[in-house]
C-alpha positions as CSV (number, residue, x, y, z in Angstrom):
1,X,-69.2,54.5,46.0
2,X,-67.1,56.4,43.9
3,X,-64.1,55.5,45.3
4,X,-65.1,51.7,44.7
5,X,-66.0,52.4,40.8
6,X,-62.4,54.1,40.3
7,X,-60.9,51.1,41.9
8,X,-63.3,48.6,40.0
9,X,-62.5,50.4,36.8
10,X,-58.7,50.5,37.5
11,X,-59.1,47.1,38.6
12,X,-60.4,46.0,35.0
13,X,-58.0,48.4,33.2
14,X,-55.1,46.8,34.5
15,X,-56.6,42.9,34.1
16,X,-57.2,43.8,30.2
17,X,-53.3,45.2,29.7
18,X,-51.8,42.3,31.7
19,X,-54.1,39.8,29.3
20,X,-52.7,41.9,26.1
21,X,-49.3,41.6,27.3
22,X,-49.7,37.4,27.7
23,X,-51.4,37.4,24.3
24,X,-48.3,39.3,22.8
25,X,-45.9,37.3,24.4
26,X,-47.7,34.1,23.4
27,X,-47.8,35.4,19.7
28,X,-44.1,36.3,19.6
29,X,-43.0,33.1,20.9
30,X,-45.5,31.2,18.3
31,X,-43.2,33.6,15.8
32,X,-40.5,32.6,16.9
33,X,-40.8,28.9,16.6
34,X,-42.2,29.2,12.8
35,X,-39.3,31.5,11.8
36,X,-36.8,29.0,13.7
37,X,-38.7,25.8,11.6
38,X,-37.8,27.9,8.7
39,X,-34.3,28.5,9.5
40,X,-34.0,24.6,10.1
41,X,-35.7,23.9,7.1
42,X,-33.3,25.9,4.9
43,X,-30.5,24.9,6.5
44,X,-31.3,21.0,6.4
45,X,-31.6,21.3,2.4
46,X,-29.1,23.6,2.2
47,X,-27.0,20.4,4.1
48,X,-27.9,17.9,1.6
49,X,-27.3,20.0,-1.3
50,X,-23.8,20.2,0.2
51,X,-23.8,16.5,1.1
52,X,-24.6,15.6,-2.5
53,X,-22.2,17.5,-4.2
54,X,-19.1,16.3,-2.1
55,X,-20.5,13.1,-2.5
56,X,-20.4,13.5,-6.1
57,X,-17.5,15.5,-6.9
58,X,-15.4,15.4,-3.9
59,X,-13.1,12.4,-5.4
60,X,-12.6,14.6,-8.8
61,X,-11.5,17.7,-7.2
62,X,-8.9,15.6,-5.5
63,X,-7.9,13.9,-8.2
64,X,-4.3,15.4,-9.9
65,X,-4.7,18.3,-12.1
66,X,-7.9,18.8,-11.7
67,X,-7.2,23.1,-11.3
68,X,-4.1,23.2,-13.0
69,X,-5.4,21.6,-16.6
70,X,-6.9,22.4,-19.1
71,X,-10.5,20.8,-20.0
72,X,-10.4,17.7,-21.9
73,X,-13.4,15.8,-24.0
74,X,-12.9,13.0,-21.6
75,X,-14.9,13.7,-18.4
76,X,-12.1,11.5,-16.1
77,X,-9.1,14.0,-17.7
78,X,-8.1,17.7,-18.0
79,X,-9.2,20.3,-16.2
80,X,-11.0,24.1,-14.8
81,X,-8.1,26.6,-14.8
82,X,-9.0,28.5,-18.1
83,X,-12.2,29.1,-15.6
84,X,-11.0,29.6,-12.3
85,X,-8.5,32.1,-13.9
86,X,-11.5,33.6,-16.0
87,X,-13.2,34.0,-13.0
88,X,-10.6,35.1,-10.7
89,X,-10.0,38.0,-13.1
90,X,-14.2,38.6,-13.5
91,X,-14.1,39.3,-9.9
92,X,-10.9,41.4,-9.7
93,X,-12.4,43.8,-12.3
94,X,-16.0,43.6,-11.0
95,X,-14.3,45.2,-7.6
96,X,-12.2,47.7,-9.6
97,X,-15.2,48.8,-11.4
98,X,-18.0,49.1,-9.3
99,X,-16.5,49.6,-5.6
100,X,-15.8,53.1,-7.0
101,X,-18.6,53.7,-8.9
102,X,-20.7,52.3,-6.7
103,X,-20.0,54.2,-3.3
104,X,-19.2,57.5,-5.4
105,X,-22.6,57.5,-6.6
106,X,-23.9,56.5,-2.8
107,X,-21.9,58.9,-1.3
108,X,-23.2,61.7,-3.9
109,X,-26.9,60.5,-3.5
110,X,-26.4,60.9,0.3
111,X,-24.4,63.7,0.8
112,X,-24.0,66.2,-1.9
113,X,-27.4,65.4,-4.1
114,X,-30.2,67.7,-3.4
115,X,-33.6,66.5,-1.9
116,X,-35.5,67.3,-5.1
117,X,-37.7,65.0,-7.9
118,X,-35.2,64.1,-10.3
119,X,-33.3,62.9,-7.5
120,X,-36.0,60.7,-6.2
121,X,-36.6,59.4,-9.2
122,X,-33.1,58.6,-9.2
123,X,-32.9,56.3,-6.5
124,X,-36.3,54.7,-7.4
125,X,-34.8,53.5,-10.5
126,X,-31.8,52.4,-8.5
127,X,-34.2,49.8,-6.5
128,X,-35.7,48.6,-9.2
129,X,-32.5,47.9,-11.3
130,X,-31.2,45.6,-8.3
131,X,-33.9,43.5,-8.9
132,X,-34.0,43.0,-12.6
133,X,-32.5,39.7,-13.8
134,X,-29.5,39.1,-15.2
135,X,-30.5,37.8,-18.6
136,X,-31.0,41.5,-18.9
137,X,-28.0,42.8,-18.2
138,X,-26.7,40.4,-20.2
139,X,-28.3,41.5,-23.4
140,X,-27.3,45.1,-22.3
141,X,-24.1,44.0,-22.2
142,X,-24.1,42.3,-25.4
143,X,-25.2,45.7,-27.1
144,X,-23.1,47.9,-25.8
145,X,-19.8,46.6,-25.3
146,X,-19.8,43.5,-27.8
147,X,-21.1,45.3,-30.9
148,X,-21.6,49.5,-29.8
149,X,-17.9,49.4,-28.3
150,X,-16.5,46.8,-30.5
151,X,-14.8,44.4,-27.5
152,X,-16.3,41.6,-29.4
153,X,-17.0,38.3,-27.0
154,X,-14.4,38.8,-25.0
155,X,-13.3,38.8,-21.2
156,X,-13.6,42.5,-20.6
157,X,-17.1,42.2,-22.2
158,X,-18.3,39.2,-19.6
159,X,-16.2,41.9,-16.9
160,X,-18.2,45.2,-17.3
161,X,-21.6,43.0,-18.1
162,X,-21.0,41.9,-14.3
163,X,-20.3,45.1,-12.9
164,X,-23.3,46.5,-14.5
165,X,-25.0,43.7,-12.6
166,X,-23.6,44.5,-9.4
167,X,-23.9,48.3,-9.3
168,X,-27.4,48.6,-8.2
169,X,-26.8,46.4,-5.1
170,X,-23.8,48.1,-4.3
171,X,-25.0,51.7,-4.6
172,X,-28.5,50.6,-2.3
173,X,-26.2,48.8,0.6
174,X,-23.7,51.8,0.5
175,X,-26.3,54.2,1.0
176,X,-27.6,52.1,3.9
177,X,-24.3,52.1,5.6
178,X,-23.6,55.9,4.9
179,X,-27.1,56.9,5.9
180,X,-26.3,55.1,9.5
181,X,-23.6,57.0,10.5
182,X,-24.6,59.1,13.1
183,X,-25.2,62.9,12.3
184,X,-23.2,63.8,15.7
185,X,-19.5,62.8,14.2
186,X,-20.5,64.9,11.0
187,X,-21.6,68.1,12.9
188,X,-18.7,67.6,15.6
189,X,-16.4,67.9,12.9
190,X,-18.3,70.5,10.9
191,X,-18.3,72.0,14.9
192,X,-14.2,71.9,14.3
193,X,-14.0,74.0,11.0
194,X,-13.4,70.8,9.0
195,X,-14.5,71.1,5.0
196,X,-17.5,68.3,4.5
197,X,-15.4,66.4,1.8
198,X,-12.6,66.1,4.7
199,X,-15.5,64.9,7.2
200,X,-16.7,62.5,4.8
201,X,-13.1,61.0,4.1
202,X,-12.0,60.8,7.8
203,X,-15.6,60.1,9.5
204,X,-18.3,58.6,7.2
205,X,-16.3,56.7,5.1
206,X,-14.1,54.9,7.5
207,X,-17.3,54.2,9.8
208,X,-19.6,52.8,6.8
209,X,-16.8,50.8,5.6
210,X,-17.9,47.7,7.1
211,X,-21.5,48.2,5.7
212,X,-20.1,49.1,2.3
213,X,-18.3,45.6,2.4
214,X,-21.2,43.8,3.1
215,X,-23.0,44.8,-0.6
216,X,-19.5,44.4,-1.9
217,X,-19.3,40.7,-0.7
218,X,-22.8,40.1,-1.8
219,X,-22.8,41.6,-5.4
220,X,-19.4,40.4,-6.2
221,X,-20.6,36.7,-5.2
222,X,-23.7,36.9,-7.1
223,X,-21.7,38.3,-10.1
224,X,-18.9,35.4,-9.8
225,X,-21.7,33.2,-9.7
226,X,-23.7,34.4,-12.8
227,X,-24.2,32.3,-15.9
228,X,-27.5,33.9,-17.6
229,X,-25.4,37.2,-18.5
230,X,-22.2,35.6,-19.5
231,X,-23.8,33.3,-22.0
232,X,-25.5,35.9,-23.6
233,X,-22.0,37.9,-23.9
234,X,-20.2,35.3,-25.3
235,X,-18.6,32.7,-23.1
236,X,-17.7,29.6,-23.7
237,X,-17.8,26.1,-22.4
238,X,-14.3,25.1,-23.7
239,X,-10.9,26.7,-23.7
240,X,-7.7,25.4,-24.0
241,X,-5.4,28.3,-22.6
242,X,-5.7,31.0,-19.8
243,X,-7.8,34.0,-21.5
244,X,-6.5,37.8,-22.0
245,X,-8.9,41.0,-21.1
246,X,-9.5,41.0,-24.8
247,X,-9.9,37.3,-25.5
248,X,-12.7,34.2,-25.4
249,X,-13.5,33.6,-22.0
250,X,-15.1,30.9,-20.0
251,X,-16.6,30.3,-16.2
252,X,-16.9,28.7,-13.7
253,X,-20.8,28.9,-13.9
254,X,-19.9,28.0,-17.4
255,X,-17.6,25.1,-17.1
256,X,-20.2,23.8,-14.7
257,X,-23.5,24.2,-17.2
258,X,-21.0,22.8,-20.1
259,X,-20.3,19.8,-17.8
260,X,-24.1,19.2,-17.0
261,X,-25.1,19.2,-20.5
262,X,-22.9,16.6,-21.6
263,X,-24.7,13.1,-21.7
264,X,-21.7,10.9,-20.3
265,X,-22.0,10.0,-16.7
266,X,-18.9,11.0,-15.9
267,X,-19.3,14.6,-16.6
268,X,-21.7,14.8,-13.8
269,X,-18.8,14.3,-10.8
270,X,-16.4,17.2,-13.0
271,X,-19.8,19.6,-12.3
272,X,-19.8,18.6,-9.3
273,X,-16.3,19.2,-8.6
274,X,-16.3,22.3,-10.2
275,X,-19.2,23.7,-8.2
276,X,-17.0,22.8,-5.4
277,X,-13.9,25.1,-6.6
278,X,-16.9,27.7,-7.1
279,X,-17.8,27.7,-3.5
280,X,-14.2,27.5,-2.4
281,X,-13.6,30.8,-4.6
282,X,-16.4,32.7,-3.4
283,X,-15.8,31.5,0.1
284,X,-12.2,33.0,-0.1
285,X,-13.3,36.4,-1.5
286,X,-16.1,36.4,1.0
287,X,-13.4,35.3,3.8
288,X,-10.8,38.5,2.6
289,X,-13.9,41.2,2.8
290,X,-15.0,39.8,5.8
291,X,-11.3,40.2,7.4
292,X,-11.2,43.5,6.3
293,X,-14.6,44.3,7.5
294,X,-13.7,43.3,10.9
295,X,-10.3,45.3,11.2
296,X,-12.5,48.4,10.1
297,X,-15.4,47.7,12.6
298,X,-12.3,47.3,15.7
299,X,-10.8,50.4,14.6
């Protein structure tokens, strides 16, 4: 009898874990059709967002002198290279600025910085600034380096507003890419008598590179893409001549909300067209970073 009830008992025991595992397995593949759908769902709108701006401005882009003129009051003439330049140089600093900044201040948060309050405190504020919108920054910007600094409206302004911008995002996904490295190359080279600045130069850095990229591509394309901050600095919807570090600047996201505004019909394919040179930019900095990325991760 009681070799019956253990075998009963064992009998139900493994009946009720074989119907879990069926229920879980139904569940996850319930999951993954909704999170598919949504997948599809973005991608479909994202398609006919694409669809209607070729549509729209795929015939302007083409048309001559379309990036190598200047903007005109006529929405069938001039121009966007006061903006693509603008923005070309935007980006260039944004890199210069915060790719340093950014992974010094990773690298000191992960490596060197104690385990203590201030420090937590530290990278709680770090979160939340990746988060805050960039209207913000923007008004920040237009505080400090417009009036406290004295740049005035200029590009340098619209520059370090941006990098301000992108910091937190680059410092967060930095530390994510440091904090994977595995703790065996660090004490196999601590093993070897080798300093811990020359371990994180020849070990951490070179394996978090392609991590580090990643926030790098995503902060500098959200920064290349901003309007809210640049408006507030100063930029402007017109320009007749390639801008200086310490000159009036304009956009792309600019030149794309001047173009909307205007009430002519016409104006509407030139934002269109523009938002296509936008995406072409970002795509190409993206494309570069990836590149690199990807001789880093073979190496």
């Amino acid at each position: 009898m009681a070799t019956s009830f253990k075998q009963n008992d064992s009998w139900d025991t493994t009946t009720e874990f074989t119907d879990n595992i069926e229920k879980r397995e139904t569940l996850g593949k319930v999951f993954e059709v909704v999170f598919l759908l949504g997948l599809l769902i973005g991608l479909f709108i994202l398609a006919l967002l694409l669809f209607d701006i070729l549509k729209d401005g795929l015939g302007r882009f083409l048309s001559p002198g379309f990036l190598i003129e200047t903007p005109s009051r006529f929405p069938d003439q001039g121009g966007i290279r006061p903006a693509i330049v603008s923005s070309i140089l935007l980006g260039i600093i944004v890199i210069l600025v915060t790719v340093p900044i950014g992974v010094g201040a990773a690298l000191y948060l992960e490596e060197y910085a104690p385990k203590v309050w201030w420090t937590a405190i530290i990278e709680i504020n770090i979160s939340n600034l990746a988060g805050v919108p960039s209207i913000v920054y923007g008004l920040l910007g237009l505080g400090v380096f417009n009036y406290l600094l004295g740049f005035g409206p200029a590009l340098i302004s619209g520059a370090l507003t941006l990098s301000l911008l992108s910091l937190p995002v680059i410092i967060v996904t930095a530390r994510e890419a440091i904090r994977a490295v595995p703790d065996s190359l660090r004490n196999a080279s601590y093993g070897l008598g080798v300093t811990k600045w020359r371990t994180i130069s020849s070990h951490v850095i070179p394996y978090a590179i392609p991590g580090i990229l990643t926030g790098v591509i995503i902060s500098v394309s959200r920064a290349i893409g901003d309007a809210a901050s640049l408006i507030v600095v100063g930029a402007v919807g017109f320009l007749t001549f390639d801008p200086g570090l310490f000159q009036r600047f304009m956009a792309l996201p600019i030149q794309i909300y001047s173009y909307i505004t205007r009430p002519e019909p016409g104006f509407a394919d030139a934002a269109a067209a523009t938002i296509i040179a936008l995406l072409l930019l970002i795509l190409a900095l993206n494309g570069v970073a990836i590149y690199i990325r990807q001789r880093f991760s073979t190496r």
